[in-house]
C-alpha positions in Angstrom: 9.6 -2.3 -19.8 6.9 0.7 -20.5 8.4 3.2 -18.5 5.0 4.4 -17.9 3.5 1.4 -15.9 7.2 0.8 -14.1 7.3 4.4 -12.4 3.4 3.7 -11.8 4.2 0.6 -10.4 7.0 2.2 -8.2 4.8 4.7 -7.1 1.8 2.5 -5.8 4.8 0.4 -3.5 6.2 3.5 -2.2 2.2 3.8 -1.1 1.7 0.5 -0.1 5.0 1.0 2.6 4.0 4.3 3.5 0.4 3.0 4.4 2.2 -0.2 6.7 4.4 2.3 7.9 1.9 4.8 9.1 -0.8 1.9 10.4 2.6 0.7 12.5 3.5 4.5 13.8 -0.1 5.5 15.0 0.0 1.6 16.7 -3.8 0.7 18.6 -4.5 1.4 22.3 -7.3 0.7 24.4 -9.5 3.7 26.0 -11.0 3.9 29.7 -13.7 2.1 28.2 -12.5 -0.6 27.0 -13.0 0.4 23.5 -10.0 -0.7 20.5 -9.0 2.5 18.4 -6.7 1.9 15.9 -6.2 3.1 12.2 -8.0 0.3 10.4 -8.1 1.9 7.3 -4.8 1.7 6.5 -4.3 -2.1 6.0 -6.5 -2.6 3.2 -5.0 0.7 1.4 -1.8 -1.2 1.8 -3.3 -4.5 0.4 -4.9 -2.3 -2.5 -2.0 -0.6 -3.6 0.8 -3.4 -3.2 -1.6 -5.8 -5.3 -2.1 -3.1 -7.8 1.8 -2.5 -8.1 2.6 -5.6 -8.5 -0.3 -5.6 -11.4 1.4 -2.5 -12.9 4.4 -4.1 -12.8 3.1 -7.4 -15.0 1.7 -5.0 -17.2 5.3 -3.0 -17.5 6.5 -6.9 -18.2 4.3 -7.9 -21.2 4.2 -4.2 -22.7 7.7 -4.0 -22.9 9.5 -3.4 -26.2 
């Protein structure tokens, strides 16, 4: 494997957990109002950079030696 796009690939899962792990640690509530507040933002980081590991690691794959 291309050692390159392995530790890249490595990298972007360790981001994709920490993203899950942080939307599930700040968790949603529900104000006086009525209002949802959660920490949407971190779902489709997690999506982005799990899909783009596991596109780093194909590339590791078919690049190797």
């Amino acid at each position: 494997m291309n050692r390159r796009y392995f530790i890249a690939a490595i990298l972007c899962f360790c981001l994709s957990w920490a993203c899950w792990a942080a939307y599930a640690w700040n968790g949603s509530y529900l104000d006086q109002d009525g209002v949802l507040h959660e920490q949407f933002g971190f779902i489709p980081l997690g999506w982005f950079f799990g899909v783009g590991g596991l596109i780093l690691l194909m590339l590791a794959w078919v690049r190797r030696k």
